[in-house]
N, C-alpha and C positions, 0 to 999 in steps of 0.2 A: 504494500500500500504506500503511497502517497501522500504525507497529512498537509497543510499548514496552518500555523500555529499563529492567529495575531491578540499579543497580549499587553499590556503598559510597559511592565516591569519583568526583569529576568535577569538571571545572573552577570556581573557579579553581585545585583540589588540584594539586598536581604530582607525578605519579607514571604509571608505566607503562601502568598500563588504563584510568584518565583520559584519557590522551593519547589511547591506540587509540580509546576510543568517541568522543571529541571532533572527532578526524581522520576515523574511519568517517562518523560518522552525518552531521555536517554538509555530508560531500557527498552523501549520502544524501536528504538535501533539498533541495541542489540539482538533484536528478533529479526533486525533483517529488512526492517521496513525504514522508507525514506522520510527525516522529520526536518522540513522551514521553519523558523520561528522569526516573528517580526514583529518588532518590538522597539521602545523606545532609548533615544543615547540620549541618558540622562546628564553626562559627562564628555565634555570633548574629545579627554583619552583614550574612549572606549574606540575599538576597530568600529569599523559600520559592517565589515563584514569577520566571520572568520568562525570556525568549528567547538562548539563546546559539548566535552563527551559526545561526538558522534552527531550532532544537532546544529545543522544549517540556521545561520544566527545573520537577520540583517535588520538591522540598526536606521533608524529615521535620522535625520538631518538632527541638530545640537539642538536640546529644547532642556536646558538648564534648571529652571525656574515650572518644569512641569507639574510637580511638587512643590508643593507654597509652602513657605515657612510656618505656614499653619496647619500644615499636614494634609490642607484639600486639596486637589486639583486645577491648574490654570483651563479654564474654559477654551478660550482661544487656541491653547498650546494643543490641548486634547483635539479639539476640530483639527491641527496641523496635522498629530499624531495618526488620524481617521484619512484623510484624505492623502498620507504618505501610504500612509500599511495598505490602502483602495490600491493602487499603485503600484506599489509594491509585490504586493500578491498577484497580478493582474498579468507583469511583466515574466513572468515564470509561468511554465507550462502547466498542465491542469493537474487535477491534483482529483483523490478520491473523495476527501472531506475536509470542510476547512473546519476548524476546533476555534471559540473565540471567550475570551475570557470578559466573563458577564462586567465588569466593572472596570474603567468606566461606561456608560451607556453608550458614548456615541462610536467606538471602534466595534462593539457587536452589529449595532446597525449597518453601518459600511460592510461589516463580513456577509450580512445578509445580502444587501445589494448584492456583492460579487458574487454569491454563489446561486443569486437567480440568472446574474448577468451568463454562469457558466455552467448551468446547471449541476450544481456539487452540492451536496446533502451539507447542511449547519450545524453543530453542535456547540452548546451555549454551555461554561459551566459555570452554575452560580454558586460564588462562596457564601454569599448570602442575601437576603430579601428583608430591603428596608424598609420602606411601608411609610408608618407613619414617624419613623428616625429621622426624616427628611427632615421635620422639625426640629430632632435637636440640633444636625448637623451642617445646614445651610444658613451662609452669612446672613441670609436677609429670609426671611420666615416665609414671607410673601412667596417666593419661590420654590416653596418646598409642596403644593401641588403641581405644579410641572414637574421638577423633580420624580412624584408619584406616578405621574402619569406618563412619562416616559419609563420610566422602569417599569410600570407593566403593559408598555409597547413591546418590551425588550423580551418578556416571556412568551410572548406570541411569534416573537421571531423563528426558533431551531427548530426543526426535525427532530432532536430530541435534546430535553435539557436534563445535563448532568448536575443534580445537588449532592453539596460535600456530606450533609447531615442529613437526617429524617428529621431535623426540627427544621432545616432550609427547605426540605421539601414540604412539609406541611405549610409552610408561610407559603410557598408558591401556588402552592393549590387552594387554598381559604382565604388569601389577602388580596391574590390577582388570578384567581380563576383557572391556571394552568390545568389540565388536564393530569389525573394521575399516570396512566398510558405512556404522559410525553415524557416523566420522568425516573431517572436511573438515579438510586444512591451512590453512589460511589465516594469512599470516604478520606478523609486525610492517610497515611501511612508513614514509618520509619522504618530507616535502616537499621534492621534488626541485627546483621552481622558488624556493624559498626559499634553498635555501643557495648558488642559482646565483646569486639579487640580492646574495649579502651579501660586501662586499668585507672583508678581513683580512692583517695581515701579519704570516708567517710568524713564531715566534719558533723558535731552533734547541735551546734546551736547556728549555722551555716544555713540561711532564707537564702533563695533562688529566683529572681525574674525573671523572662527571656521572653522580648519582643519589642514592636518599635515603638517609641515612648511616644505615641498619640495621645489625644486628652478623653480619647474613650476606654483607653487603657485603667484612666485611674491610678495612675503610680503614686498618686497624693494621699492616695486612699492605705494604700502601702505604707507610706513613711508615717504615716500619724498612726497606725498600728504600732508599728517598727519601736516609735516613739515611745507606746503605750509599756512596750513590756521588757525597757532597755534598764530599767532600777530592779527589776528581778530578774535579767539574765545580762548580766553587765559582759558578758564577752561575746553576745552576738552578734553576728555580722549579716547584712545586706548586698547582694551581691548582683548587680542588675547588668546583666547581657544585652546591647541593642542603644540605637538610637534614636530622635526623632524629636519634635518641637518642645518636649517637656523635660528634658533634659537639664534644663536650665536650673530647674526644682529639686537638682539632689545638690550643686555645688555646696561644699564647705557642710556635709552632713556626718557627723560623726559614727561613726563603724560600719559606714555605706560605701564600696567602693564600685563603682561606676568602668565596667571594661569595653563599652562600645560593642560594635558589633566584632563578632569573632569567628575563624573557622570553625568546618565540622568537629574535627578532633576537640578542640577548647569546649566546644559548645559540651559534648558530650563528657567532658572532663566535668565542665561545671555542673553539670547537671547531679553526675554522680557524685559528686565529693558534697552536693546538699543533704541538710538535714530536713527541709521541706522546699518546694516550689510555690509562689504565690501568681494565681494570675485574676489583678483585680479586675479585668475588663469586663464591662458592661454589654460588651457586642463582638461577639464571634461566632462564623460561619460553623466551627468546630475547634480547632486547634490542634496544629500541628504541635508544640509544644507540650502541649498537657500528652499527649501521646508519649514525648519524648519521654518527658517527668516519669510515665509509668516503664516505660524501656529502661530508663536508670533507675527502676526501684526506689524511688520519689515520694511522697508523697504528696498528695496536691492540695492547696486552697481555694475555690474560685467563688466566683461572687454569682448569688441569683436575683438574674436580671429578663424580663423580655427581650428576646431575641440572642441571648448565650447560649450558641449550642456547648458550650464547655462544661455547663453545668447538666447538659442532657450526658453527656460524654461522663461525666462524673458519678451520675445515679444508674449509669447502664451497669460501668465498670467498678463501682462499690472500691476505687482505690483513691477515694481522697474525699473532701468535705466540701459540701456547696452551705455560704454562710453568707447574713444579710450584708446588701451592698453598701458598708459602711467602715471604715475606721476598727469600729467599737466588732463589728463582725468579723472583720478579719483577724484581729487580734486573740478574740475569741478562739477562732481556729490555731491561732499558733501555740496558745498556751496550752491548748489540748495536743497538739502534735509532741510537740517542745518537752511535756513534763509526763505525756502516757505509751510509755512503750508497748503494752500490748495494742491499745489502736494502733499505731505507728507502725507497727509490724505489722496487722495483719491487712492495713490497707494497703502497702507496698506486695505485699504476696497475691493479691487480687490484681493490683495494676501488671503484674509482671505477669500473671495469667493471661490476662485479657490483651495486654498488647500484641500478643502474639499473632492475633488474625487481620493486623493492622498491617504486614512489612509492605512494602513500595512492591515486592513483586506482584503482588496479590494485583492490587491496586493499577499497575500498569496494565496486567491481564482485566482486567475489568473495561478497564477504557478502549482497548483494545478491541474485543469482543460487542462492544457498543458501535466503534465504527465499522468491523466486521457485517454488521445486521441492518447495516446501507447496502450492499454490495449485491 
């Protein structure tokens, strides 16, 4: 087969559906099949062309400012990004399925154009379905039914839409009407033989973050926990993986060290050498991280919020604690991790079970087998 791939961000980005297509597609050519991916150069350094594991990689013109200091998207810059990738993909021979990553809206739409333009089946994969989010997360409020209503223009678009969670597939089926028919779960995964190579040793009072410090992340919500339970465990530490606009908010915090973002090996280093993982985010598709957390034997904190699938992930997999979206909740969970070792055990032995049906091969065979049943 064929595929291509038009998506915002991809390696060497660091962020969640970077990771998924990087993970997907590049075993996806080790099976043999041919993967474009086209995508945006966030940085002028980057090549515009050139091979990552196995995966034809071409780069839009320099769109620096794509990403706003405020972690939302340039309008403008996205339209460049749509009408390059139109282009882009158009210029190159056909293809069996074009694959387009649901966010942001307007490069899905353009995939759909082209693949009426060339009759090629569409596959849309949505990390997630915002709905009425559009209100916390758009500058001006006023905007956030357009917003709406373009994104469930967006679920009308594929031949079949891939959701990462069954809490993303349920929001697409009862908030914007999708068809259940049109949709395949297929879910986040890890490199299961990666975190099996990486050795680490344990710290006991050692908190873990890992992700890009958005303001729906809630990393503030973290630190005034952090804050809460540093006069009864005077030697804990804070250890936040990643970066991004809130960043700003750990300078000069005492027993907090702040490592940016990091390779795989570090990553999995950090992970296991935690005595818990915290992920305060308010909104995710599913989490790639909380997966990781449970591959290192972790256990997890997240917050319960509408539209987390982290905390649906958490009550499947019975390895870590969903606790209210506050400060005073999360803290709660760490004095419970921090001071009781039989939970702490056996929620780590549940995670380490359960990860197992997660690893990336599974997961590329899934995707695979979806666009197989175009054919």
């Amino acid at each position: 087969m064929k595929i291509a791939v038009v998506t915002e961000t991809f390696h060497p980005f660091k962020g969640g559906s970077a990771k998924r297509y990087h993970e997907v597609f590049k075993r996806i050519v080790r099976m043999g099949h041919d993967v474009e991916l086209h995508t945006v150069k966030l940085r002028v350094d980057w090549p515009e062309e050139e091979r990552v594991d196995g995966i034809r990689v071409f780069r839009s013109m320099p769109l620096e400012n794509f990403i706003t200091k405020t972690g939302f998207r340039d309008v403008m810059q996205v339209i460049r990004f749509t009408s390059w990738a139109f282009s882009s993909v158009l210029q190159n021979d056909g293809v069996d399925v074009v694959e387009a990553n649901h966010c942001p809206i307007f490069p899905s739409m353009g995939s759909w154009f082209l693949s009426k333009l060339r009759s090629e089946p569409l596959c849309v994969t949505f990390h997630e379905a915002w709905h009425s989010e559009w209100y916390r997360y758009v500058p001006q409020r006023l905007l956030a039914p357009l917003g709406i209503a373009l994104e469930g223009l967006t679920t009308r678009l594929p031949d079949v839409a891939i959701a990462v969670s069954e809490m993303t597939a349920d929001r697409l089926m009862h908030l914007f009407g999708l068809a259940k028919g049109k949709i395949r779960v297929i879910p986040n995964g890890v490199d299961l033989q990666l975190f099996e190579s990486v050795k680490a040793q344990r710290k006991r009072h050692r908190i873990v973050f890992v992700g890009r410090l958005n303001p729906h992340k809630k990393i503030e919500w973290l630190l005034g926990a952090f804050e809460r339970i540093r006069d009864d465990f005077p030697d804990a530490t804070l250890e936040v993986v990643g970066d991004g606009v809130m960043k700003s908010k750990l300078a000069s915090k005492d027993g907090i060290v702040c490592r940016g973002p990091v390779d795989d090996m570090e990553l999995v280093g950090a992970l296991k050498s935690a005595w818990v993982y915290v992920l305060p985010s308010i909104r995710e598709g599913q989490s790639i991280t909380t997966l990781e957390a449970m591959a290192a034997g972790t256990p997890q904190i997240v917050v319960d919020a509408p539209g987390n699938a982290a905390a649906e992930l958490i009550r499947l997999s019975g390895s870590g604690m969903v606790v209210a979206p506050s400060p005073k909740g999360i803290e709660y969970g760490l004095r419970t991790l921090l001071t009781r070792d039989d939970v702490w055990q056996e929620l780590r032995s549940k995670g380490l079970e359960f990860v197992q049906k997660y690893d990336w091969e599974r997961i590329s065979e899934a995707y695979l087998s979806s666009y197989q049943s175009f054919l």
